[in-house]
C-alpha positions in Angstrom: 93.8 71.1 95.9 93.9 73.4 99.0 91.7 72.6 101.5 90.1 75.5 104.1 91.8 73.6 107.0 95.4 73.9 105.2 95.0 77.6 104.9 97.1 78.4 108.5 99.7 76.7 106.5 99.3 78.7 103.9 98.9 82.4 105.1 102.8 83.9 106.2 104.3 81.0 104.8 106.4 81.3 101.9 105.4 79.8 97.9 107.6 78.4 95.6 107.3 77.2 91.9 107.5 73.7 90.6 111.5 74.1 89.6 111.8 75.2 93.7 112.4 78.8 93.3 111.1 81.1 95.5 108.3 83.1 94.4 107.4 84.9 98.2 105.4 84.9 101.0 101.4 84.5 101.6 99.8 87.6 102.4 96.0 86.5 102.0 94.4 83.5 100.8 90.9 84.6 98.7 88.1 82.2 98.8 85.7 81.0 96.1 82.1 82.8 97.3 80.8 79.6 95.5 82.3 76.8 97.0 84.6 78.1 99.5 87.4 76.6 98.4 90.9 78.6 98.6 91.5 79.6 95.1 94.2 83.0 95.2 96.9 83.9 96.9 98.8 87.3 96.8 102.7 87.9 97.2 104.6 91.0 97.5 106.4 92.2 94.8 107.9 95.1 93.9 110.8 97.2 95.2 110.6 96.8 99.2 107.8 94.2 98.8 105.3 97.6 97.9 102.9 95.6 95.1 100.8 92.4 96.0 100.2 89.9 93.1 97.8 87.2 92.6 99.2 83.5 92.6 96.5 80.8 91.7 96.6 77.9 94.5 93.9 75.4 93.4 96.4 73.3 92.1 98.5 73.8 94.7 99.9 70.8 97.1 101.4 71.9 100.8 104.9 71.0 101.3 106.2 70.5 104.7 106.0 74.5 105.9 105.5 75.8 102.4 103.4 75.8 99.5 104.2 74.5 95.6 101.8 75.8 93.1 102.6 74.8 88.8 103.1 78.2 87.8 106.8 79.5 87.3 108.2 82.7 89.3 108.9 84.1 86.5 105.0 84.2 85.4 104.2 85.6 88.6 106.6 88.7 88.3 104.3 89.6 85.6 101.1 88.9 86.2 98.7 91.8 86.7 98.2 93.8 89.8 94.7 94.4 91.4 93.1 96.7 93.3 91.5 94.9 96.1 91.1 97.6 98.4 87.1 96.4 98.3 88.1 93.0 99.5 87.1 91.2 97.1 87.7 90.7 93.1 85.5 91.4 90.5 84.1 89.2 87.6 86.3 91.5 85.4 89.4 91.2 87.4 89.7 87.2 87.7 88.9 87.0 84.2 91.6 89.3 83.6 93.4 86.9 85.9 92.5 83.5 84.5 93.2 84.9 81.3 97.1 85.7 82.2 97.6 82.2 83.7 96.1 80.2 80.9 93.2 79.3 82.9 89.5 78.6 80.6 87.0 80.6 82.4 84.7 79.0 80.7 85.1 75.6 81.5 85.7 76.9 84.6 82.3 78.7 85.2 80.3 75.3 84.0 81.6 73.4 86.9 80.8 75.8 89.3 77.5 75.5 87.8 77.3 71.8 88.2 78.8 71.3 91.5 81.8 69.5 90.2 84.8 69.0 92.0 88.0 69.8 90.8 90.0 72.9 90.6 87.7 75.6 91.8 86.9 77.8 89.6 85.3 81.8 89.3 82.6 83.0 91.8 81.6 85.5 88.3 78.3 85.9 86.9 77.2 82.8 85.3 78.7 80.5 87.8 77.6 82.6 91.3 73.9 82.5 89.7 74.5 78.7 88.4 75.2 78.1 91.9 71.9 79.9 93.6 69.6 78.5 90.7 70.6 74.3 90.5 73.0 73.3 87.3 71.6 76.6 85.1 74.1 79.0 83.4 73.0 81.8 81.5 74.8 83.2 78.7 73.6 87.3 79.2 72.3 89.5 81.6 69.1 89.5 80.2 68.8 85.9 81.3 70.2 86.5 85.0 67.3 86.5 87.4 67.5 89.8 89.9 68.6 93.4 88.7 72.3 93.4 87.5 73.3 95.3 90.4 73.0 92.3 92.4 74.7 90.1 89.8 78.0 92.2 89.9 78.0 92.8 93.7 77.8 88.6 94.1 80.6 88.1 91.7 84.6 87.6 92.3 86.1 85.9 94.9 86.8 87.0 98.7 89.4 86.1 101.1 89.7 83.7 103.7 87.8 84.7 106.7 84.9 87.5 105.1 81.8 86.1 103.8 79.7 87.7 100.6 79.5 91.5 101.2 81.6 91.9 103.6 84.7 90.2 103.2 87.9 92.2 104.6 91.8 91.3 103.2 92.7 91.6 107.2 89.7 89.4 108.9 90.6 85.7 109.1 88.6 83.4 111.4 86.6 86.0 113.2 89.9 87.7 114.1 90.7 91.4 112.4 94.3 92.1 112.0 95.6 95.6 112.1 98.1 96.6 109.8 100.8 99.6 109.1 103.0 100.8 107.0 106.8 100.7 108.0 109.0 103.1 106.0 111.7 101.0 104.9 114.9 102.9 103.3 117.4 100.9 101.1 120.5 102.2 99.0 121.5 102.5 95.4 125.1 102.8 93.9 125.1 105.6 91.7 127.8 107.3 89.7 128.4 110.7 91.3 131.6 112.3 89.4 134.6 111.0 88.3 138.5 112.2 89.2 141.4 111.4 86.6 144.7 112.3 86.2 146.2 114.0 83.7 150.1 114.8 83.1 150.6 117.6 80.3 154.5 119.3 79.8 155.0 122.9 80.4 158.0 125.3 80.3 159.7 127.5 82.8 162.5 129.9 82.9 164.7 128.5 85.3 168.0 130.5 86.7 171.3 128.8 88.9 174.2 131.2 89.6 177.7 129.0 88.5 181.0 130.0 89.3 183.6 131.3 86.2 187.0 131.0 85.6 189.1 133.0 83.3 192.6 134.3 82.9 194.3 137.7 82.4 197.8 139.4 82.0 199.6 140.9 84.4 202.8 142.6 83.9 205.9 141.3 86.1 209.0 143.3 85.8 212.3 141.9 87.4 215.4 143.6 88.2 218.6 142.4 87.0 220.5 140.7 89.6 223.7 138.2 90.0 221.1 135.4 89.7 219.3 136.1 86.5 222.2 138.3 84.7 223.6 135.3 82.9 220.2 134.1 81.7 219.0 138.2 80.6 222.9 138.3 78.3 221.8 134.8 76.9 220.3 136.7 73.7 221.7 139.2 71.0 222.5 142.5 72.6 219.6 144.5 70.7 216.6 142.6 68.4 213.1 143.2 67.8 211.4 140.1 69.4 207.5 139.0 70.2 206.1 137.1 72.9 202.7 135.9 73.9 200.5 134.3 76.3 197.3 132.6 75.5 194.5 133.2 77.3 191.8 131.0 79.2 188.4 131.2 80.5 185.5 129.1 81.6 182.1 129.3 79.6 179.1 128.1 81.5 177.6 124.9 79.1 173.9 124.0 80.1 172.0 120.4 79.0 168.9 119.3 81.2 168.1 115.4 82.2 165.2 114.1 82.8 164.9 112.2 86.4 162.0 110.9 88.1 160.6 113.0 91.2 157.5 111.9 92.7 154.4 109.0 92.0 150.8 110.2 92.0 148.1 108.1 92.3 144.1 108.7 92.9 143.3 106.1 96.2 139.3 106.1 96.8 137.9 106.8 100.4 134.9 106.1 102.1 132.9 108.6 104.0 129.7 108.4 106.0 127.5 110.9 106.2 124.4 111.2 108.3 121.0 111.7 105.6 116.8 112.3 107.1 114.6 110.5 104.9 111.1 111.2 105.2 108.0 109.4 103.8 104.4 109.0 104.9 103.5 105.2 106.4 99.5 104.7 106.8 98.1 102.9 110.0 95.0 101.2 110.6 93.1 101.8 113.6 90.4 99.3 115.2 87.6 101.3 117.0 85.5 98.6 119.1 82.4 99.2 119.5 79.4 97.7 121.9 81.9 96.2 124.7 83.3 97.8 127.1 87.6 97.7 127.2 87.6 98.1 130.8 85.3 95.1 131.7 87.8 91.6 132.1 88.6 89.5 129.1 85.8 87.5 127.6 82.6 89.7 129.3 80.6 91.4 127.4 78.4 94.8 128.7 
């Protein structure tokens, strides 16, 4: 069990499960109205830490700078969130709570009642009244001395440093804390577009200029001289004869290849660009009242 003296060692300082895994970090400690005892804890959850979530700490044992309670992280991620905004929880919100954990409020209420020890239990109807009125519990309102306004404003627990009615998540030990709200930006990955390559085939008329060969006839007439006379008399003196020449020419002959020109590739690239992002951050303020700031430390006007 958590003692009120082993609360400083509680508050800030970080709470893990039974298997050692981190479950987070002690925001407040809430007190049992009845006996005083620590009995809640609250953690931040939630994306930036934005959600606070109740963590029982009766059975609880402090661990060199940290705290081990028997309920699994995993439990805690899902335990319900409460509005405690009123410092304080209801009847109906730590039932909802000792409900979630596997707690018996009932048994839990009759030793309030009797001024047992053990884990502490519920400051809710039957054992708040139990406490005021000896080892009585009653079972309905009707039975609950005092209207039942009174009966609902007395029930719940509080946190560490308030007292009935005016218990304050930020006072501990006479001392108010003054919180804000920091804006706190993170990122996320996300798929904006995709690039691909695609090859398709496509035809073009493509033109080259080539030089042509070809042969023609030209006529070469010789006279008849000393040195070709005996060659021209070789033959009969008059005949019908033939001769002819065959003709060449060069016809352009076209076959494409296919060879490699160039490698594409798409090669990803970083870029950083400068983005505002605004949000709206809360601040408490502290007005004093009945001293004077001017007068030195410790006086009082």
């Amino acid at each position: 069990m958590i003692s009120q003296e082993q609360i400083p060692a509680v508050v800030d300082h970080m709470i893990y499960d039974a298997d050692g895994k981190k479950i987070g970090e002690a925001r407040h400690v809430f007190l049992d109205e009845r006996t005083g005892e620590p009995e809640w804890a609250t953690v931040r959850t939630g994306l930036f830490g934005t959600q606070e979530t109740f963590v029982p700490i009766h059975e609880g044992r402090v661990v060199d700078d940290y705290l081990e309670v028997p309920v699994a992280r995993t439990m805690v991620k899902d335990a319900p969130h409460m509005d405690v905004s009123k410092g304080r929880l209801t009847e109906q919100q730590e039932r909802e709570l000792y409900s979630f954990y596997g707690f018996d409020w009932d048994e839990s209420t009759s030793q309030g009642a009797g001024g047992t020890a053990g884990a502490a239990g519920t400051a809710g109807a039957a054992g708040a009244a139990g406490a005021a009125g000896g080892s009585m519990g009653w079972e309905s309102e009707a039975e609950q001395p005092g209207p039942p306004t009174s009966r609902a404003m007395s029930s719940g627990a509080m946190p560490y440093g308030g007292e009935a009615g005016r218990g304050d998540l930020a006072s501990v030990q006479g001392a108010m804390t003054r919180s804000e709200e920091h804006l706190r930006v993170g990122m996320e990955r996300r798929e904006a577009g995709r690039a691909r390559l695609h090859k398709y085939v496509v035809t073009e008329e493509v033109e080259q200029t080539v030089p042509v060969r070809h042969e023609e006839v030209r006529i070469v007439r010789e006279p008849i001289t000393d040195a070709n006379r005996e060659q021209a008399m070789s033959g009969p003196e008059i005949m019908e004869d033939d001769y002819e020449v065959i003709l060449h020419e060069e016809r352009p002959v076209a076959e494409t290849e296919t060879v490699p020109v160039e490698r594409v590739r798409l090669v990803t690239e970083e870029r950083i660009e400068e983005e505002t992002i605004r949000g709206q951050c809360r601040k408490e303020r502290i007005e004093i009242e009945g001293i004077n700031e001017e007068m030195p430390y410790g006086t009082t006007s």
